[in-house]
N, C-alpha and C positions, 0 to 999 in steps of 0.2 A: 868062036865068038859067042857072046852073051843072047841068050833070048832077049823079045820086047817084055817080057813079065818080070826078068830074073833080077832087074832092079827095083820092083817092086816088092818083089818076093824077101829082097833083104832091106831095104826100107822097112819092111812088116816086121820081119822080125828084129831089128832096133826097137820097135817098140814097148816100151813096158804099159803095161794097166794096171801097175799095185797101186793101190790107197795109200796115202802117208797117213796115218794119224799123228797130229799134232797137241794131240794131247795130252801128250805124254810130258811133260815139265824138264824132265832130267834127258830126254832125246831133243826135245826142242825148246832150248832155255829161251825166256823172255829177254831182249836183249838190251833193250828200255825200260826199266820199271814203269808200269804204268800206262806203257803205250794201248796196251790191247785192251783196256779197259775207258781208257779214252777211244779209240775206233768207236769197240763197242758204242760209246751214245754219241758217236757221230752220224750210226750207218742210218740214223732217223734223224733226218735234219730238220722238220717240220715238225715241232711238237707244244702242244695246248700250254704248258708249263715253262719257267724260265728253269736251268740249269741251276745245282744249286747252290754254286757260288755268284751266282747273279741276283737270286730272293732277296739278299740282304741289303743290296744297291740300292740307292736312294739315288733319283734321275740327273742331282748332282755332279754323284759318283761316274755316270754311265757317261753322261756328256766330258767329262776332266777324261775318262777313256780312251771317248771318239776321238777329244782334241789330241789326246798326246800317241795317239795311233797315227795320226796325217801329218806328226811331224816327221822332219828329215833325220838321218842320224847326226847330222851337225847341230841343227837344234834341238836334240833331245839332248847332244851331250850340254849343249849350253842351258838347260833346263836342270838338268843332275846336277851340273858344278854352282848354278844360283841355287837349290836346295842343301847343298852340302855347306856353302857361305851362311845361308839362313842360319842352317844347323849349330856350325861356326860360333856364330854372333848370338845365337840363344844359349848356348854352354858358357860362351864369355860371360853374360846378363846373369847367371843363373851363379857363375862364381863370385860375381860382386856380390850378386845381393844375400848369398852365402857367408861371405865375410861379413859384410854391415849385419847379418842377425848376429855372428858370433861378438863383434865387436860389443852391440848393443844387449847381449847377454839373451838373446830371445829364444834362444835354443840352447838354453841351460836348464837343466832336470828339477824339475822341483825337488827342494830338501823334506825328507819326513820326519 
């Protein structure tokens, strides 16, 4: 029969202590592009300065954000599909009024 330590004794030894370095790129490829350098400015969540794709926001921008962050996925898709009709109906406008210049000569070259 087993001593009271002899489970311990091999508990210990399962043990490893090596260091992995993860630094290595080609032992431990990045699996995400871009994930670790996002962590990185995450691991300070509190910071004097805004991120820097948010500098450029205009408080507009940031509220049209909040809003279409709190919608549901039913109404974001019903949101995409009324921008994609905009989209639509401004390429329609855009071919008219394409035609009517060409008709009306307005985008003919000047002769030298």
């Amino acid at each position: 029969m087993a001593s009271p330590n002899g489970g311990d004794d091999f508990e210990t030894s399962l043990l490893s202590f090596e260091k992995l370095d993860r630094a290595s790129p080609d032992l431990w490829p990045e699996q995400l592009p871009g994930v670790a350098e996002f962590a990185a400015s995450c691991k300070n969540p509190i910071t004097s300065s805004p991120p820097k794709w948010m500098a450029e926001l205009e408080s507009e921008d940031i509220e049209m954000l909040k809003e279409l962050g709190s919608l549901t996925t039913a109404n974001l898709m019903e949101k995409v599909k009324g921008l994609q009709n905009l989209a639509y109906q401004l390429g329609l406008e855009e071919s008219r009024e394409m035609t009517r210049g060409k008709f009306l000569n307005i985008l003919e070259r000047p002769k030298k």
